[in-house]
N, C-alpha and C positions, 0 to 999 in steps of 0.2 A: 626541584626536579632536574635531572641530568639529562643530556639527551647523548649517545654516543654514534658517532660515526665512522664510516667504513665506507672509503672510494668516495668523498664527498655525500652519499646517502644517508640517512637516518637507519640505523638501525635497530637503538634503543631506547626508549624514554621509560626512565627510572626511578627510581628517588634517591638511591643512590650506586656512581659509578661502580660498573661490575668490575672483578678482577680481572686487566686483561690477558691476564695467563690463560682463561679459559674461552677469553671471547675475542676477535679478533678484530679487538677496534682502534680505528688512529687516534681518536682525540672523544675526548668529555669534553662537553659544554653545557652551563649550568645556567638554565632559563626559568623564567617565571611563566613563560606561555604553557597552555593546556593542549598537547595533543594526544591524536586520536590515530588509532591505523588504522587506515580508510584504503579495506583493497589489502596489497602486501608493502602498502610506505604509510611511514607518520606523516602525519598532516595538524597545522594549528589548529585547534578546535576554534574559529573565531565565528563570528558574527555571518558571515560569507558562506563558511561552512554550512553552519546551523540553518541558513538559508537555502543551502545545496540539498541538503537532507530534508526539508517539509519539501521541498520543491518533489523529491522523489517519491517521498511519502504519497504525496499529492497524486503524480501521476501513476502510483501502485493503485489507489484507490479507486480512480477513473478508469481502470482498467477490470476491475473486481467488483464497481459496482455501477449502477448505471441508477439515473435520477428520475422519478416519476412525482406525480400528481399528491403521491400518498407517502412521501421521501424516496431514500436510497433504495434501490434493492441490489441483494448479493447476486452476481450473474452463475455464477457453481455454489448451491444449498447444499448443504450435507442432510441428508433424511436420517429416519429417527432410528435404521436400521443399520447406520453407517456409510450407506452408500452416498455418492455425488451426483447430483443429476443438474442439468444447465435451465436455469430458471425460462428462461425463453423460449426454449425450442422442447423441453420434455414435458414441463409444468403446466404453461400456459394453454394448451388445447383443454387439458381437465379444469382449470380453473375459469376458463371463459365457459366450459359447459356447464360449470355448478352454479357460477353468477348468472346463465339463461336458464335454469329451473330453477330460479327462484331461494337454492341453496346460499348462507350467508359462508363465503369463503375467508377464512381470516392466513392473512401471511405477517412474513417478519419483515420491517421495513427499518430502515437507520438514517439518525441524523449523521452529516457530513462533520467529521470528527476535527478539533485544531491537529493541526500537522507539525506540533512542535517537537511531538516525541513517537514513539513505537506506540501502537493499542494493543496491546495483551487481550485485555477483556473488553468486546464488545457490547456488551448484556446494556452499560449503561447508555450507548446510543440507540437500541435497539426498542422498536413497537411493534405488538400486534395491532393489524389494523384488518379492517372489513372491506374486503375488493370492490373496485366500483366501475359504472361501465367508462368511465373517464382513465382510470387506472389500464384497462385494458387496449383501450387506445394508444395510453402513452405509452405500453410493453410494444403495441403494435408497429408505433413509430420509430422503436430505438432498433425493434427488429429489422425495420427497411433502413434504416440509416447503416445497421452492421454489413446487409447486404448490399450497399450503394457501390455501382462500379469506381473506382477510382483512376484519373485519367491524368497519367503522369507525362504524357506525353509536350514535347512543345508546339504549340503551332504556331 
């Protein structure tokens, strides 16, 4: 692979150097590392990296799903008519009412996924599972933690 540069930056990684009549680069340099554009620069695909990326993965996921009793839940469910509704604040009143009449409520629940790559398809972490009064505790408590003031002040 080549990598070509312009002003000291990376501009291309190749396989091989382009013409520079049409591209306006100082110098090829021919490497055996792997990179990746990360953003608008090339970057080594190393070890470092790949640990930068589950790290983000990571923290997308903690953000999109919150952990209960009965696993993962998604915090914005898509319903079956397309629309988006926020599992917490829209869902949970109808669902704590169907678990006090006695109705058996089933929701989607997911295991926490390895973070070594992107998930396209969730389907394989994913369970139907039967809501419980333990499960709506723990919806209740992620609720008061979302709303916990936060006190950035010094004292």
């Amino acid at each position: 692979m080549y990598i070509g540069y312009q002003n000291n930056k990376i501009k291309f990684y190749v396989e091989a150097p382009l013409n520079p009549n049409f591209y306006p680069i100082d110098r090829w340099v021919e490497t055996e590392d792997e990179y990746v554009l990360d953003g608008d620069e090339y970057v080594i695909k190393d070890e470092a990296w790949e640990q930068e990326q589950a790290n983000k993965r990571e923290a997308d996921f903690n953000k999109a799903f919150f952990n209960t009793s009965l696993g993962y839940v998604r915090r914005s469910v898509t319903m079956a008519d397309g629309s988006h509704k926020d599992f917490l604040s829209d869902l949970m009143p109808t669902i704590k009412m169907g678990l006090e009449s006695g109705i058996p409520v089933n929701i989607l629940t997911y295991d926490k996924p390895p973070f070594d790559e992107d998930v396209t398809d969730w389907t394989e972490y994913q369970h139907q599972v039967v809501v419980t009064p333990q499960f709506i505790q723990d919806c209740f408590l992620q609720l008061s933690a979302d709303f916990a003031p936060i006190n950035n002040e010094e004292e």
